[in-house]
N, CA and C atoms of all chains as a GROMACS GRO file, in nm:
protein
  582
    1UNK      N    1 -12.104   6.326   4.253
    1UNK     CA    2 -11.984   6.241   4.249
    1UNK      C    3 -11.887   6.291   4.144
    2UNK      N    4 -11.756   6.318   4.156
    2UNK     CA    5 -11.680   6.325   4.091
    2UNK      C    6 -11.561   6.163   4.017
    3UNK      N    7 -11.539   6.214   3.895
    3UNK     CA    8 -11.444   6.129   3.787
    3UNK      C    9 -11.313   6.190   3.838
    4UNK      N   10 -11.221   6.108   3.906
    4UNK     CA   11 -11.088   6.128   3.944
    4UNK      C   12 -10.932   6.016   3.927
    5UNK      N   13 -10.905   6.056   3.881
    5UNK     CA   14 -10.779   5.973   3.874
    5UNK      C   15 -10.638   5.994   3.974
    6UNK      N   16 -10.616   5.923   4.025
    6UNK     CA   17 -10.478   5.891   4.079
    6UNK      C   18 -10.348   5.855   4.050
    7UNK      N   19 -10.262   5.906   4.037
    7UNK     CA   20 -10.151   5.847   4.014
    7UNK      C   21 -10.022   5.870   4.071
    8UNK      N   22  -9.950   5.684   4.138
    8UNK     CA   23  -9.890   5.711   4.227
    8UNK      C   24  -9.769   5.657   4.209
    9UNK      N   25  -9.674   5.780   4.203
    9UNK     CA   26  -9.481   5.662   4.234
    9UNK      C   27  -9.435   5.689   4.357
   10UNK      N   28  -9.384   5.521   4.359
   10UNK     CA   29  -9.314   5.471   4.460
   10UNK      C   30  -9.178   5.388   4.382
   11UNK      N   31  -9.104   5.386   4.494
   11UNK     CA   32  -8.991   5.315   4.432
   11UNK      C   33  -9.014   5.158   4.466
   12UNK      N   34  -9.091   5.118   4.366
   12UNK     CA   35  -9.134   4.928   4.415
   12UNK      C   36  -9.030   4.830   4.415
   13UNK      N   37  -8.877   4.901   4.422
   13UNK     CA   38  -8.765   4.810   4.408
   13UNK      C   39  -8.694   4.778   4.525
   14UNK      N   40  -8.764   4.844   4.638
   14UNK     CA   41  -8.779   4.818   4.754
   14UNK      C   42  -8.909   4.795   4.815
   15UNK      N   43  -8.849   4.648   4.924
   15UNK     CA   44  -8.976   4.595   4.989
   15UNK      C   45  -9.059   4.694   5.027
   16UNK      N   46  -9.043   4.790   5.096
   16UNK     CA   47  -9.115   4.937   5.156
   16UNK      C   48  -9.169   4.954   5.043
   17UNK      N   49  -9.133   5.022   4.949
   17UNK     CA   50  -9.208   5.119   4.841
   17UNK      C   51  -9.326   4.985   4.816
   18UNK      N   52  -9.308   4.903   4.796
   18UNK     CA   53  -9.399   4.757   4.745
   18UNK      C   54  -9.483   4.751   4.794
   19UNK      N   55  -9.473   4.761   5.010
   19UNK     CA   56  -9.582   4.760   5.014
   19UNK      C   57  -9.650   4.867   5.085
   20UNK      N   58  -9.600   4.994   5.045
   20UNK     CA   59  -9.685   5.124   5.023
   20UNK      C   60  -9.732   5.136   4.915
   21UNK      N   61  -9.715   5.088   4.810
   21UNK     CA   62  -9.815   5.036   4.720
   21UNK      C   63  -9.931   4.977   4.710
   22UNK      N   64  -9.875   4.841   4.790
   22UNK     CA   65  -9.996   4.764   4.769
   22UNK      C   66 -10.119   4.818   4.949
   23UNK      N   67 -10.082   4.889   5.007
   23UNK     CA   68 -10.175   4.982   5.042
   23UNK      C   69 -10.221   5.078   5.007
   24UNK      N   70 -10.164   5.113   4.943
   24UNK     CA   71 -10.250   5.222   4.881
   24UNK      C   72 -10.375   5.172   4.728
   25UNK      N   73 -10.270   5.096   4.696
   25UNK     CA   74 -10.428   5.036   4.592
   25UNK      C   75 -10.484   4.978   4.684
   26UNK      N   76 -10.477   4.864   4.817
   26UNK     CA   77 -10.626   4.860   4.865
   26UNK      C   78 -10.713   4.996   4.947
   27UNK      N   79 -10.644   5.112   4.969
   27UNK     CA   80 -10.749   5.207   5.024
   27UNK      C   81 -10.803   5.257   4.852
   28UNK      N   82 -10.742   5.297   4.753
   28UNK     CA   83 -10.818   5.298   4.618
   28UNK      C   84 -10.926   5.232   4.586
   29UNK      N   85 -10.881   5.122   4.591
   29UNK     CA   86 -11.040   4.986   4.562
   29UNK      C   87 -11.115   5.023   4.618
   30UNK      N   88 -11.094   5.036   4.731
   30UNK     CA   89 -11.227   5.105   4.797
   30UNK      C   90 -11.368   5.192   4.739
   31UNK      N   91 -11.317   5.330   4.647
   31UNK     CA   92 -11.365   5.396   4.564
   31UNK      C   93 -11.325   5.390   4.414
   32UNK      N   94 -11.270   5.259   4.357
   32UNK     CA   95 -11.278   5.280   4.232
   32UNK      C   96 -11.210   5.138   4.193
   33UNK      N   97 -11.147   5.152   4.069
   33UNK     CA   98 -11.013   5.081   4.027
   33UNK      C   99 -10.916   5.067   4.009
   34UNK      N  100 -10.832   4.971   4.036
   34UNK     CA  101 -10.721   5.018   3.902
   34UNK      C  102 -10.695   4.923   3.859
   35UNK      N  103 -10.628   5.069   3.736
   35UNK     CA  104 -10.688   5.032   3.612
   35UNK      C  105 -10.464   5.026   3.526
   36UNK      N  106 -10.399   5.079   3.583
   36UNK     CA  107 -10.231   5.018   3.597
   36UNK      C  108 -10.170   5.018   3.737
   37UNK      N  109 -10.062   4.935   3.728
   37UNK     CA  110 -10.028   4.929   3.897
   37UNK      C  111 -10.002   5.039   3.968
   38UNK      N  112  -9.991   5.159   3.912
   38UNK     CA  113  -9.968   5.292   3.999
   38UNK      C  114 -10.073   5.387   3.946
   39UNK      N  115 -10.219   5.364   3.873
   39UNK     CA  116 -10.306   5.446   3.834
   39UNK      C  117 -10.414   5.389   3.896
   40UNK      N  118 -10.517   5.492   3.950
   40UNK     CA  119 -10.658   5.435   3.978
   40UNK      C  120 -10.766   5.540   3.990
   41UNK      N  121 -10.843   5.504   3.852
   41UNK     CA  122 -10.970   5.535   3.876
   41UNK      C  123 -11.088   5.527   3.987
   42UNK      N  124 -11.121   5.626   4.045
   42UNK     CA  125 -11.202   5.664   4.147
   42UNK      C  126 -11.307   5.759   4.067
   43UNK      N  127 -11.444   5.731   4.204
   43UNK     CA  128 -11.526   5.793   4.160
   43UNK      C  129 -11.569   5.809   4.287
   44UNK      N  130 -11.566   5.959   4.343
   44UNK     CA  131 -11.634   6.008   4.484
   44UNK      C  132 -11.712   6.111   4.552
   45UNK      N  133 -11.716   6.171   4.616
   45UNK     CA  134 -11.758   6.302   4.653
   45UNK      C  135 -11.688   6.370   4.736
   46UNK      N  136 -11.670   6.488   4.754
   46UNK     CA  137 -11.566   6.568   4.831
   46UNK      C  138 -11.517   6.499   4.954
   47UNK      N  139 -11.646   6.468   5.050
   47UNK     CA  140 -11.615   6.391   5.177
   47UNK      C  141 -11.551   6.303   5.168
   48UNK      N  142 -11.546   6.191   5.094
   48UNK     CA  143 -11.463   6.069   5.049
   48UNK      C  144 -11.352   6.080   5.055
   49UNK      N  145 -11.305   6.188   4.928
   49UNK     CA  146 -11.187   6.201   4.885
   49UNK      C  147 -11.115   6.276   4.970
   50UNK      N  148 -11.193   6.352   5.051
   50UNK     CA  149 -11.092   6.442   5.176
   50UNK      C  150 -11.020   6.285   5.285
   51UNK      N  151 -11.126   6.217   5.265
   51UNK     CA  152 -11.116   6.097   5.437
   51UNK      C  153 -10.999   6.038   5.328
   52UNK      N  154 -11.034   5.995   5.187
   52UNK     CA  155 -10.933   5.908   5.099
   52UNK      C  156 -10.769   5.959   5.132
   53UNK      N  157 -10.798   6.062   5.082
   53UNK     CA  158 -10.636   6.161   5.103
   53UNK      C  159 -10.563   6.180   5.215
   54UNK      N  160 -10.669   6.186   5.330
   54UNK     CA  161 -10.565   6.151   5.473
   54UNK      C  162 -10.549   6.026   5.505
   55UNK      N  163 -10.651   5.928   5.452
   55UNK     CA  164 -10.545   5.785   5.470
   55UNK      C  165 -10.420   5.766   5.367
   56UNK      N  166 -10.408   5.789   5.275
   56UNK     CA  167 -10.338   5.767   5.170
   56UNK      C  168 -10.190   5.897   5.199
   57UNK      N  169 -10.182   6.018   5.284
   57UNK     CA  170 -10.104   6.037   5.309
   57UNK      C  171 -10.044   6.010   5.447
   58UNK      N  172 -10.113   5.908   5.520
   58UNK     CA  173 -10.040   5.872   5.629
   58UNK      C  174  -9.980   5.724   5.605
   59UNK      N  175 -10.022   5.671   5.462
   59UNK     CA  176  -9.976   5.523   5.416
   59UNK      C  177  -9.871   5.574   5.369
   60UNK      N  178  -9.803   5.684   5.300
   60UNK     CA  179  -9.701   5.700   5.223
   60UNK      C  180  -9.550   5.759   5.248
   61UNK      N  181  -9.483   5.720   5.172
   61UNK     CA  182  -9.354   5.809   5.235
   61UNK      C  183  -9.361   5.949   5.197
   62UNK      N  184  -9.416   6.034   5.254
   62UNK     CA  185  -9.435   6.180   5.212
   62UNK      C  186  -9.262   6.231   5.150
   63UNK      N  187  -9.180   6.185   5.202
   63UNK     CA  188  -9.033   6.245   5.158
   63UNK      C  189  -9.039   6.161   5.018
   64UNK      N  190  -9.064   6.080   5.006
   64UNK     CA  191  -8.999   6.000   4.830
   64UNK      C  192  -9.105   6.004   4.795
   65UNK      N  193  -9.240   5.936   4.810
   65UNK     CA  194  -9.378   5.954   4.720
   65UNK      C  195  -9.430   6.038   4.665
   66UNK      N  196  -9.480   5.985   4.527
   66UNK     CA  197  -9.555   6.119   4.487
   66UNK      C  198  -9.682   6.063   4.442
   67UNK      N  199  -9.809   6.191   4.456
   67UNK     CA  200  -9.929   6.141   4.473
   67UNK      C  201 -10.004   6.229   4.372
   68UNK      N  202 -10.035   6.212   4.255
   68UNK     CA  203 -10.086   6.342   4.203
   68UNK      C  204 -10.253   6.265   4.193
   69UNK      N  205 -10.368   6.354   4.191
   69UNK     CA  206 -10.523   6.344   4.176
   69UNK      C  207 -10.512   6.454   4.058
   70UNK      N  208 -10.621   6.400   3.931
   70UNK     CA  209 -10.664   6.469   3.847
   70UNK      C  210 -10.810   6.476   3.858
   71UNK      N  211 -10.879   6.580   3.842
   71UNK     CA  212 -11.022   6.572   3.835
   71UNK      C  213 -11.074   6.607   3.705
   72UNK      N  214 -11.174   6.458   3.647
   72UNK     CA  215 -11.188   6.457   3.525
   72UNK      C  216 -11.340   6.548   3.491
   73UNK      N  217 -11.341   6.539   3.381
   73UNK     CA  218 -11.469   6.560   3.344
   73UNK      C  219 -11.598   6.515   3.387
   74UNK      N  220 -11.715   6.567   3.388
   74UNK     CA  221 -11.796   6.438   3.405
   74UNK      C  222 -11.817   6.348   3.352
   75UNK      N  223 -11.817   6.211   3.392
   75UNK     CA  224 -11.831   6.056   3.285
   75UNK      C  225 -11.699   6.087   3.216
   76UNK      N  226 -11.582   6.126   3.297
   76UNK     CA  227 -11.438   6.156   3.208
   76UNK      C  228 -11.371   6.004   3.217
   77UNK      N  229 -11.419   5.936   3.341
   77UNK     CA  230 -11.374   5.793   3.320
   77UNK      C  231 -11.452   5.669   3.217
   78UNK      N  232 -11.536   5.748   3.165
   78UNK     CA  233 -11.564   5.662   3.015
   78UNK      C  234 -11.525   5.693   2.915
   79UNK      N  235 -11.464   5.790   2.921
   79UNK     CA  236 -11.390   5.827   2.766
   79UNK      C  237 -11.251   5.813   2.746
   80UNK      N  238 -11.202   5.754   2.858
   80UNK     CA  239 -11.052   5.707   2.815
   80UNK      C  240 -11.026   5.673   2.626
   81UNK      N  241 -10.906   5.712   2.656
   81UNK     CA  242 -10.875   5.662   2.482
   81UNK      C  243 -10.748   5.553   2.551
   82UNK      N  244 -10.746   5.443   2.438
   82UNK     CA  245 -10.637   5.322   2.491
   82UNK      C  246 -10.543   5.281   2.365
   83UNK      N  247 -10.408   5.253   2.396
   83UNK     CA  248 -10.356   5.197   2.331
   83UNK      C  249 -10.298   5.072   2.404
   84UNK      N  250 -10.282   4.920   2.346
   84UNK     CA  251 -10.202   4.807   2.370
   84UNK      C  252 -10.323   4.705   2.407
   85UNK      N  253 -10.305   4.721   2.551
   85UNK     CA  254 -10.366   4.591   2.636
   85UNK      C  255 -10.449   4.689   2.753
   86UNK      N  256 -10.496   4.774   2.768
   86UNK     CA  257 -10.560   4.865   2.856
   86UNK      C  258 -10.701   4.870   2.795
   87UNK      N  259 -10.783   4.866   2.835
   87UNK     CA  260 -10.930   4.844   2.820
   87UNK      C  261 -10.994   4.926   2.886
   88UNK      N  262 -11.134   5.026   2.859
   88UNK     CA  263 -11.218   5.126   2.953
   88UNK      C  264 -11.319   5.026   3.018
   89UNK      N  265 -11.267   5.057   3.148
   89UNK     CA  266 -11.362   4.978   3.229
   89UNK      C  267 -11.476   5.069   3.323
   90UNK      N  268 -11.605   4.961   3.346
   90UNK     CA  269 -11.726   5.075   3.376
   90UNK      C  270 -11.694   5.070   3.560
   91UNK      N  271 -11.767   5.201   3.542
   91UNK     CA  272 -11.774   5.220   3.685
   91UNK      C  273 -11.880   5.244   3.790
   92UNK      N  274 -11.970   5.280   3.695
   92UNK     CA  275 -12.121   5.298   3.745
   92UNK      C  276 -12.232   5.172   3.648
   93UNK      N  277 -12.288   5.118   3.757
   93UNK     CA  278 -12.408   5.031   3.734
   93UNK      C  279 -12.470   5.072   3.547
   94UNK      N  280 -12.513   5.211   3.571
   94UNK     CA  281 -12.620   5.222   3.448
   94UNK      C  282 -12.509   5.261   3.346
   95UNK      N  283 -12.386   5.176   3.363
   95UNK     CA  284 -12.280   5.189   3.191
   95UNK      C  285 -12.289   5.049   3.189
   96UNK      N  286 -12.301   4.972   3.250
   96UNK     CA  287 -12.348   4.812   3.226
   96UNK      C  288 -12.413   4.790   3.100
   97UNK      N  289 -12.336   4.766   2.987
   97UNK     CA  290 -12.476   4.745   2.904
   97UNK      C  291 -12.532   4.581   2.919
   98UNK      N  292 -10.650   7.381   2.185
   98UNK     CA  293 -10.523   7.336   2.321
   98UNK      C  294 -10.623   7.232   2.383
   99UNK      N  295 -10.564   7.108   2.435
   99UNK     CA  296 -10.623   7.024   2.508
   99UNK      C  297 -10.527   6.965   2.626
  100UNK      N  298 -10.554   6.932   2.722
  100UNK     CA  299 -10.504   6.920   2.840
  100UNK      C  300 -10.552   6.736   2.841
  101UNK      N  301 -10.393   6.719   2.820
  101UNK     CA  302 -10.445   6.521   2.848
  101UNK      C  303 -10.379   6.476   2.952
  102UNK      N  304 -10.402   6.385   2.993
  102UNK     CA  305 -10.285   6.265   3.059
  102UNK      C  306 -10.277   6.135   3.001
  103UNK      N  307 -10.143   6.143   3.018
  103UNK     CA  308 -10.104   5.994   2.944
  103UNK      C  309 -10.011   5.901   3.096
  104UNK      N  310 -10.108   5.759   3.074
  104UNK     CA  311 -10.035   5.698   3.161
  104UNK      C  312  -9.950   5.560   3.094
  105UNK      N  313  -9.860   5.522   3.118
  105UNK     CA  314  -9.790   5.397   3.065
  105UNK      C  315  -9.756   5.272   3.169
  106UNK      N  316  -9.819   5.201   3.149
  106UNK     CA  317  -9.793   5.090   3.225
  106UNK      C  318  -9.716   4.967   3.167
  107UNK      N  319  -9.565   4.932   3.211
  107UNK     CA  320  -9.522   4.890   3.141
  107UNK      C  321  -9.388   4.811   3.206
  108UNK      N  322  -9.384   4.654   3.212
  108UNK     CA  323  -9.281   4.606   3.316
  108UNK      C  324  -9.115   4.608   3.256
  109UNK      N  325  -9.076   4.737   3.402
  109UNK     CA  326  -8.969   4.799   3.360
  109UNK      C  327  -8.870   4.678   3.419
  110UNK      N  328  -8.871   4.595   3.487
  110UNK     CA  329  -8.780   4.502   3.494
  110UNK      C  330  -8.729   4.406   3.395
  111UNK      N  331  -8.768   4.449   3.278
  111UNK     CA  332  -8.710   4.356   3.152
  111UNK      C  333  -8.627   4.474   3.107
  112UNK      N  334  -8.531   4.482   3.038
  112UNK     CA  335  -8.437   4.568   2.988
  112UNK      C  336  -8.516   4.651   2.855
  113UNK      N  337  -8.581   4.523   2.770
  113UNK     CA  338  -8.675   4.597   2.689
  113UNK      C  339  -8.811   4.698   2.742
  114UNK      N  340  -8.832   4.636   2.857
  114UNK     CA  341  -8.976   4.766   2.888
  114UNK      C  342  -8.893   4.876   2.914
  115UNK      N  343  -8.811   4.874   2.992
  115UNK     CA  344  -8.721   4.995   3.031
  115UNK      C  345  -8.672   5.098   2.908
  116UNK      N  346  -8.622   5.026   2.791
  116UNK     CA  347  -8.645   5.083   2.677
  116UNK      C  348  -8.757   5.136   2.603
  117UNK      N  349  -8.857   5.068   2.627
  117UNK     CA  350  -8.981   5.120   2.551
  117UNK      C  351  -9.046   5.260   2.635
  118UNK      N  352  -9.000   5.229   2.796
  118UNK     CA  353  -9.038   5.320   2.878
  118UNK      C  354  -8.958   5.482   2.839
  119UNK      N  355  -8.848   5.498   2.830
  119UNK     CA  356  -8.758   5.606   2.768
  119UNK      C  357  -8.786   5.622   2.629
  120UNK      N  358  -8.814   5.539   2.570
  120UNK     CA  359  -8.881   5.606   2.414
  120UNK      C  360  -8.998   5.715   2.441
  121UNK      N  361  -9.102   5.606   2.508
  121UNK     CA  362  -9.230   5.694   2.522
  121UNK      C  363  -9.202   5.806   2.542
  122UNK      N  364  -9.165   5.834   2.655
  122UNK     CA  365  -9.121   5.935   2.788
  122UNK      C  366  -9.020   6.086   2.657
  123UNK      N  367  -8.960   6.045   2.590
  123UNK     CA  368  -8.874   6.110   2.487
  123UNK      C  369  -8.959   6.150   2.322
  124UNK      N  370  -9.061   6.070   2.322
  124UNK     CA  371  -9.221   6.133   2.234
  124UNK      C  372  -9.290   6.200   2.335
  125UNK      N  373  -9.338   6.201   2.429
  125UNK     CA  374  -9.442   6.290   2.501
  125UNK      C  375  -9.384   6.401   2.579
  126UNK      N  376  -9.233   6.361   2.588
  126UNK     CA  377  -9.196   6.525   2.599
  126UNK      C  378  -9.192   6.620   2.514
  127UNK      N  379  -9.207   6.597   2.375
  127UNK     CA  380  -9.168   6.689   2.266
  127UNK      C  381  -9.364   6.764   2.290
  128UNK      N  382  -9.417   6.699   2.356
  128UNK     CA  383  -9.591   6.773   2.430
  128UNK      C  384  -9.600   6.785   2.522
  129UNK      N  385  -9.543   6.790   2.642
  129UNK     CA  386  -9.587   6.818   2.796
  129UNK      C  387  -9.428   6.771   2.856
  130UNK      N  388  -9.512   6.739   2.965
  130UNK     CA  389  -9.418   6.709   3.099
  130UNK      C  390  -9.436   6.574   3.137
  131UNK      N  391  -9.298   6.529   3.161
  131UNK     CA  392  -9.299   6.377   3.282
  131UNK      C  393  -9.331   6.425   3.389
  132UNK      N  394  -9.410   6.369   3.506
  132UNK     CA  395  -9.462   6.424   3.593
  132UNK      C  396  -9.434   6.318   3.719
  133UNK      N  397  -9.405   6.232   3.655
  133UNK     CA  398  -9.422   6.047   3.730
  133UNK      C  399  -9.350   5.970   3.619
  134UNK      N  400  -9.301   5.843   3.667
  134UNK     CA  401  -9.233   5.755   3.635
  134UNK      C  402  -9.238   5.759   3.509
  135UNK      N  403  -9.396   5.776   3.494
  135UNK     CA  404  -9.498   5.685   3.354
  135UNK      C  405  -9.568   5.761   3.362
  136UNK      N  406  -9.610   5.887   3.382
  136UNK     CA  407  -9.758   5.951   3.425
  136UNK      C  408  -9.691   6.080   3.348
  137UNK      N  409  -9.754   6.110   3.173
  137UNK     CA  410  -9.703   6.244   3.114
  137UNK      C  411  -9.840   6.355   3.139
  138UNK      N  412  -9.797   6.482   3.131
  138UNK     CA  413  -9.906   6.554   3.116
  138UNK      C  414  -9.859   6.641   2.974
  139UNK      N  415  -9.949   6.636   2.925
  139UNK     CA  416  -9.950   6.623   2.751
  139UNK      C  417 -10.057   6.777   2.723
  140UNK      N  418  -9.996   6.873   2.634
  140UNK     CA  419 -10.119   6.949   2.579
  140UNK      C  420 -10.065   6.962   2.417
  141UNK      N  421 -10.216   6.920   2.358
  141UNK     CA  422 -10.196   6.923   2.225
  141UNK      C  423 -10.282   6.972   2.178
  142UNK      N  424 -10.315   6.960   2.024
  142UNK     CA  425 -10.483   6.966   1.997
  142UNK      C  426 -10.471   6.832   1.893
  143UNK      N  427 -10.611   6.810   1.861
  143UNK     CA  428 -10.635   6.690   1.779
  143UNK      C  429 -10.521   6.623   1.709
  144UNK      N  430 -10.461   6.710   1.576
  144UNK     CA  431 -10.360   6.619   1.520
  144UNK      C  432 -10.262   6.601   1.544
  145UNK      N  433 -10.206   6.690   1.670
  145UNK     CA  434 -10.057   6.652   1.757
  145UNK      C  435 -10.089   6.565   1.823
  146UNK      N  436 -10.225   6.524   1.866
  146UNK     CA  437 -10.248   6.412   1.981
  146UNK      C  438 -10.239   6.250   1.876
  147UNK      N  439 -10.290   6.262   1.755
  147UNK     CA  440 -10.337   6.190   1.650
  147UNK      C  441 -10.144   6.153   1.612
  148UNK      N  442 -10.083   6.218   1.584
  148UNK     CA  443  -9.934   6.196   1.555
  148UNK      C  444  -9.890   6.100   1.684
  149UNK      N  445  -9.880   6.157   1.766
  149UNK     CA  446  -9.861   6.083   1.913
  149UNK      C  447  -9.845   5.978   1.941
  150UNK      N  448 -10.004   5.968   1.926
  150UNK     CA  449 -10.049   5.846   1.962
  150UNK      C  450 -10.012   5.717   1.851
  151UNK      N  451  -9.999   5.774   1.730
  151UNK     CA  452  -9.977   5.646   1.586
  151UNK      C  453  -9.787   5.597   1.655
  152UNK      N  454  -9.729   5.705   1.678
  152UNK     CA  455  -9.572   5.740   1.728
  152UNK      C  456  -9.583   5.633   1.838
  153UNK      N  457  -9.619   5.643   1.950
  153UNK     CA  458  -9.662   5.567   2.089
  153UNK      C  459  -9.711   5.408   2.066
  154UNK      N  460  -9.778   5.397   1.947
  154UNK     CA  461  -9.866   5.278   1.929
  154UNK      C  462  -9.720   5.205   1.859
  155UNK      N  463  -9.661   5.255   1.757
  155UNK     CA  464  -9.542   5.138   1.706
  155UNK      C  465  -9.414   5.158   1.787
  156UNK      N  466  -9.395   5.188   1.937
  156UNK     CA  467  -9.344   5.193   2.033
  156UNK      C  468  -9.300   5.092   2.080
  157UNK      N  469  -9.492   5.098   2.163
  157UNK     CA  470  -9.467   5.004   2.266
  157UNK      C  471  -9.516   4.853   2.224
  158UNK      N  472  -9.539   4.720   2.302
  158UNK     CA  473  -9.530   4.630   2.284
  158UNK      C  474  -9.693   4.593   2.290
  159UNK      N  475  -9.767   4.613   2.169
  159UNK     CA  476  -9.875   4.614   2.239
  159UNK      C  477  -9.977   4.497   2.298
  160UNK      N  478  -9.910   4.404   2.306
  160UNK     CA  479  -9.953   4.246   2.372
  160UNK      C  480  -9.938   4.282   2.496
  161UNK      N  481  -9.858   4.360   2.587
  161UNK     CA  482  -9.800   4.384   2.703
  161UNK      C  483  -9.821   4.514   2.762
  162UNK      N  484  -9.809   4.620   2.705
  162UNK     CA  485  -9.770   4.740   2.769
  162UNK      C  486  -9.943   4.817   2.746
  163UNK      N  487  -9.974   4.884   2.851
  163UNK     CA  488 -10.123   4.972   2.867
  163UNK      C  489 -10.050   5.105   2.862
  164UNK      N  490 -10.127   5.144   2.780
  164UNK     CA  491 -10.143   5.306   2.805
  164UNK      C  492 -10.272   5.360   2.765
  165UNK      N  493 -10.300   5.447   2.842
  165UNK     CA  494 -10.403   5.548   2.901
  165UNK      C  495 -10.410   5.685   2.854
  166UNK      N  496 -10.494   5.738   2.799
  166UNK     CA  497 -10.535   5.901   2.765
  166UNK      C  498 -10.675   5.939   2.839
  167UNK      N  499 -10.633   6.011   2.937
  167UNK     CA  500 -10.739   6.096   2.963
  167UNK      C  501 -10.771   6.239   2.939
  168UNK      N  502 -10.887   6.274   2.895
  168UNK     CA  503 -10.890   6.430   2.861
  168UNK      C  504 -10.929   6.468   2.983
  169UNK      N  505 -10.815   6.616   3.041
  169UNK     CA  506 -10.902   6.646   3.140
  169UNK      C  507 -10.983   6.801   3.115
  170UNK      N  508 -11.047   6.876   3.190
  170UNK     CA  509 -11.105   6.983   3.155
  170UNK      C  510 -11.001   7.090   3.120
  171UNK      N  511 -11.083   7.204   3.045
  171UNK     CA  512 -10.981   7.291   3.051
  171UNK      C  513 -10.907   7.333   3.130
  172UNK      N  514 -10.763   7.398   3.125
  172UNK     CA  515 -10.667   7.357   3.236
  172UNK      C  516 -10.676   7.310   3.370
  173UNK      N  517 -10.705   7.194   3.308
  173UNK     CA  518 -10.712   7.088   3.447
  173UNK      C  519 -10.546   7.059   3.470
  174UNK      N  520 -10.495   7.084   3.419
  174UNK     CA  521 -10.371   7.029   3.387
  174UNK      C  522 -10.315   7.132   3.547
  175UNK      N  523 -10.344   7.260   3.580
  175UNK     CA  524 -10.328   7.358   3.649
  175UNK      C  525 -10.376   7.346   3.794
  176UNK      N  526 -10.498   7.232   3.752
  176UNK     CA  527 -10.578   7.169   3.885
  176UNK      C  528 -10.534   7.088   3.959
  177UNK      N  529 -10.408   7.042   4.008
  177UNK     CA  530 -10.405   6.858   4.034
  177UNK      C  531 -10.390   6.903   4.121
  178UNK      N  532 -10.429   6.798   4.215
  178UNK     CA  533 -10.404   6.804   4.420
  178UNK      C  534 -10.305   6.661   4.391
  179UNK      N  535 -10.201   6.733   4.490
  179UNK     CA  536 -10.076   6.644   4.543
  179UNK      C  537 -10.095   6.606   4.668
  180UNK      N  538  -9.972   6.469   4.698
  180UNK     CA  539  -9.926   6.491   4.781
  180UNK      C  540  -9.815   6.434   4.793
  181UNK      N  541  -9.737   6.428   4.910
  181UNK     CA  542  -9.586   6.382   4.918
  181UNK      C  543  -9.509   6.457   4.792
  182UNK      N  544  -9.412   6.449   4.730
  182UNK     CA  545  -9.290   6.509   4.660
  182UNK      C  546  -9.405   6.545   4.542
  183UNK      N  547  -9.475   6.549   4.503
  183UNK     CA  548  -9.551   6.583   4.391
  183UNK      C  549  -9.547   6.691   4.388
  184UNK      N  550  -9.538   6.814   4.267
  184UNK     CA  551  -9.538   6.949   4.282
  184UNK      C  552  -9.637   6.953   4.098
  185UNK      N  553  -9.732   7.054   4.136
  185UNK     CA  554  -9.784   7.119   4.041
  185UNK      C  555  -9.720   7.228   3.963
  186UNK      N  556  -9.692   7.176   3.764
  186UNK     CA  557  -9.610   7.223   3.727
  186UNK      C  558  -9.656   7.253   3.613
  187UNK      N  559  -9.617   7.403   3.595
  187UNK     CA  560  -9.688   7.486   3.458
  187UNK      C  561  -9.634   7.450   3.321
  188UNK      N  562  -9.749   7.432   3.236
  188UNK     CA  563  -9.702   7.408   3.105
  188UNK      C  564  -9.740   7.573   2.972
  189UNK      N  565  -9.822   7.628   3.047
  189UNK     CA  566  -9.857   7.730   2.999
  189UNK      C  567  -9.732   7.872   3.016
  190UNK      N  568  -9.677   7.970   2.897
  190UNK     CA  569  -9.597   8.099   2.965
  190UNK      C  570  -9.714   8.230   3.033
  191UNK      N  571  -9.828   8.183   3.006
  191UNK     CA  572  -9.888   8.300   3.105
  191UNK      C  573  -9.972   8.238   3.230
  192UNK      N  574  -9.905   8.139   3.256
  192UNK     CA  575  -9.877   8.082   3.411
  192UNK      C  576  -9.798   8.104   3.448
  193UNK      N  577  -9.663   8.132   3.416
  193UNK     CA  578  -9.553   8.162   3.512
  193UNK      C  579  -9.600   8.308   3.582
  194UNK      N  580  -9.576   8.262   3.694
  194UNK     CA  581  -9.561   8.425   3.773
  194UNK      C  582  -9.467   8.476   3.797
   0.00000   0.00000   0.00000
């Protein structure tokens, strides 16, 4: 399984961009969180994220959207560093303490 | 050299987030690239990240506004899968081709 992050702009100042948004964080939830309204932590395996990426580019406006995936480290989604009101949240069972 | 991402989550419909949003955005360029709205890609090492972040923290609002550091692997920064208007963009001069 891979540590991956998402991050997605849309123009949410239109109804459209809003709710190509809010589809695309529910195909996200699916494999992960999120964790700000246009960021989401995922955690998957190649197959996933191939099936993830063709739903998520047929939800989007390919001409205005932009979609970037980072692939983290391993356990790279527990080492977030935070400033404000953002909190590291777990993602696998055995980080439960 | 470290390869981060910085994400900012932060409601730009108040005149003040919108401000706090262009501050940030005007500290994390003087380290990387805007890449997204709110989504910087940052390379530093420890005490440029350590400056940054103290810079970033009496910024933003921190009752309200999230922000995010992820480390990613070595030039991961070089790694990202797009899609829609997203373009992968060099921060390194012996990346340019």
């Amino acid at each position: 399984m891979m540590d991956l992050l998402l991050t997605y702009d849309v123009d949410t100042t239109s109804p459209e961009g809003a709710k190509r948004l809010r589809r695309v964080a529910k195909l996200c939830e699916g494999y992960g969180l999120r964790v700000q309204k246009s960021v989401f932590e995922i955690v998957a395996d190649d197959a996933e994220l191939l099936r993830l990426l063709a739903r998520i580019d047929s939800t989007i406006d390919t001409e205005r959207d932009s979609i970037r995936i980072y692939r983290l480290p391993h356990n790279g989604l527990a080492d977030v560093q935070t400033l404000g009101i953002a909190r590291v949240q777990s993602h696998r069972d055995d980080l439960v303490l």
